[in-house]
N, C-alpha and C positions, 0 to 999 in steps of 0.2 A: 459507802464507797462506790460499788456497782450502780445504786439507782442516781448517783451523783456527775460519773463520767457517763453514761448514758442520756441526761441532761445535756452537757454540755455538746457531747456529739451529735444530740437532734437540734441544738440551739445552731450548730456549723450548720446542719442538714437544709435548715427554716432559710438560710442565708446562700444555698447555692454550693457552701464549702461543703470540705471535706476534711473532720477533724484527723489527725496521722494515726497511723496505728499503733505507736509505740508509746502515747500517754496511756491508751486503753490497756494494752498489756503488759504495764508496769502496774496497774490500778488493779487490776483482776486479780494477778497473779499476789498482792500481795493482799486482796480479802483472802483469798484461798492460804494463802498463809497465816491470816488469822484464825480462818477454820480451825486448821491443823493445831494450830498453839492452843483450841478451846477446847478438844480431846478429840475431835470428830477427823477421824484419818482411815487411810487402806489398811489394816494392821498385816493382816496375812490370811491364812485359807487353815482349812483342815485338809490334811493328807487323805485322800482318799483310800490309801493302801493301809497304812497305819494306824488314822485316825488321830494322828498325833497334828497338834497345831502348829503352823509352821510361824513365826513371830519376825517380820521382815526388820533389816534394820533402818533404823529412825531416820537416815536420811533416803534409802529408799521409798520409805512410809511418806516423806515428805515429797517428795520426786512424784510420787502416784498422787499422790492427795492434789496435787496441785495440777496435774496434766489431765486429773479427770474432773476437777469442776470448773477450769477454763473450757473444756472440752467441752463440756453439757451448755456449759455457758458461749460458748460460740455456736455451737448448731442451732440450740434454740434460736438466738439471737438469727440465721442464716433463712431459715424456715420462716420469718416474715416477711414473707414475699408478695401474699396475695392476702386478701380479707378475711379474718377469720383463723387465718390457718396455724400461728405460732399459738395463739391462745388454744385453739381445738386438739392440737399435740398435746400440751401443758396437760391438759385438763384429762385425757387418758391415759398420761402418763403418772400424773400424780393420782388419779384412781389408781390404777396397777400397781404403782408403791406404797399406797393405803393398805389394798387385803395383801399384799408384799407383808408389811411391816407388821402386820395382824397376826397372818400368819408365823412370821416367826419369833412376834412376841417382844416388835418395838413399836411401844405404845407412843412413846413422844411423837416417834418419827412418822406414825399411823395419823398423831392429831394433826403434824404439820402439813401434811400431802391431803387432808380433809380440805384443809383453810384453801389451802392453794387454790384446790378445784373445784370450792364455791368461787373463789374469787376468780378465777377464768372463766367460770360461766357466767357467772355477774357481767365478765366485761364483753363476755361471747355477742349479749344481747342488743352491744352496741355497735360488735365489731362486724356482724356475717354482714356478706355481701348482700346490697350494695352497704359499707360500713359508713358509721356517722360519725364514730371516733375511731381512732389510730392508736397502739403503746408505744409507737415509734422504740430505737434502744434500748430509752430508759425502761421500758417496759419488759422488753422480749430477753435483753440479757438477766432481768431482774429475774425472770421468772426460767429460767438456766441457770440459773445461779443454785437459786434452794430447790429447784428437783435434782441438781448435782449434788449437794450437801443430804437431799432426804435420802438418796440411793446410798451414800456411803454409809448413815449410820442406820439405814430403816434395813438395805438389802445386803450391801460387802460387808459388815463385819461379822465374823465367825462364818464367814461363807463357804464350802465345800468347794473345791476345784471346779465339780459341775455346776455349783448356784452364782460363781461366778457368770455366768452370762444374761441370769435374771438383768438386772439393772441396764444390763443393753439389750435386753428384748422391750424392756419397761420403755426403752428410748427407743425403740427400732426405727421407726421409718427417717425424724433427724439423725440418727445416726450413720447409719446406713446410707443412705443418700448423702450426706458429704463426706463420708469415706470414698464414695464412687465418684462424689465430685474431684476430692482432692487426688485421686491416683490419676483422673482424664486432665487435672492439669498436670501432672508433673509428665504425664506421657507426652502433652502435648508442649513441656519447655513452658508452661504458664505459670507464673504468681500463684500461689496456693489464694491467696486473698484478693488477686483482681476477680474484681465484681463480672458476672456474663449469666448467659440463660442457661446453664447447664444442671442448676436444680430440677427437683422432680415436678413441682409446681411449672414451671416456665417449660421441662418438656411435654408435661401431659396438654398445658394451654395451644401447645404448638401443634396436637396431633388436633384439634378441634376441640378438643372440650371449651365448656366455660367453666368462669371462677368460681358457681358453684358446684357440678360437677367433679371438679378437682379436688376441690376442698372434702368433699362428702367420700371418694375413692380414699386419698392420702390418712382422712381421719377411723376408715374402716379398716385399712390398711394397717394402722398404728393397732387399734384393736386387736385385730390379730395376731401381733407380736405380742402383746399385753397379756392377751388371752394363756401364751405361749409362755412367759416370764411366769405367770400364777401357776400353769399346770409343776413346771420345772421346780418352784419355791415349796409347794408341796410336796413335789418328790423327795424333794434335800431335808425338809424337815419332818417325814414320814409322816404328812397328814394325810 
């Protein structure tokens, strides 16, 4: 379904158009509701005080489940902006969710975020700047799609209040950055979704950098966060 409408909107893209935005989030929002139906959802947290598991109800569980891997699945997708740079996220992010999911002993969810980021660096080789190939949509939501689904069941479930933040350091710099996007438009009365150079790629291009410059700051940048989501993952699970 994701790598399907992501076709069709690089096929408007190839032609000048612009596919609307409400076939995409009809499409998204109801693989994420397939997720959900396949057991892989938000459930709840452990009480930090307590210790006692907190068990959210099912249509909350669905409410989350769903606004967080549209969410992973929009920013990825937004963060293709310059060469390189959605695949080079992808790929330390789904590292980070690998010893993530190692560490707390989800193996599936450890093999998924392996594949991923062989296969982002596979495509990295075609993609750095200057790039020969493009993932266009189809690609960049593809790949926001299942680091949102590996974060839900490798990092959120049975999560502790505090390891709740892992899975958004795992994502830090797209996240981050279209958070700060999305608050500079609504401050500024802007479309949450009109297109402008207010990502971090388009302001770092603007202070002088080039495209590779940018790309090598933003991907050390994510690092870091990453680095930050592993130390935290260990704390919650007393490694």
């Amino acid at each position: 379904m994701i790598l399907t409408i992501g076709l069709v909107d690089d096929w408007y893209k190839t032609r000048g158009k612009e596919l609307a935005s409400l076939p995409k989030l009809i499409v998204q929002v109801s693989a994420a509701v397939v997720v959900f139906s396949s057991g892989i959802a938000f459930e709840g947290f452990n009480n930090p005080f307590t210790g006692q598991y907190i068990n959210l109800p099912e249509w909350l569980q669905l409410v989350l489940t769903i606004f967080w891997i549209f969410g992973v699945t929009t920013v990825i997708n937004f963060s293709d902006g310059i060469d390189g740079l959605a695949g080079g996220l992808s790929a330390i992010s789904g590292g980070t969710l690998f010893v993530v999911a190692l560490t707390l002993g989800r193996g599936e969810s450890a093999l998924l975020a392996v594949i991923l980021v062989g296969a982002a660096l596979g495509y990295l080789r075609y993609n750095k700047p200057p790039a020969r190939v493009f993932m266009g949509d189809a690609g960049a939501t593809f790949l926001g799609f299942i680091l949102g689904i590996i974060a839900l069941d490798g990092a959120f479930k049975g999560a502790t209040l505090a390891s709740l933040f892992v899975p958004i350091f795992a994502l830090g710099v797209p996240i981050f950055d279209n958070i700060i996007v999305v608050i500079r438009r609504l401050l500024q009365s802007k479309p949450i979704y009109q297109a402008d150079a207010s990502q971090a790629h388009y302001r770092l291009l603007a202070t002088g950098l080039n495209q590779k410059q940018t790309l090598v700051f933003l991907c050390l940048l994510n690092l870091c966060f990453g680095l930050t989501a592993i130390i935290l993952a260990m704390n919650g699970s007393g490694v």
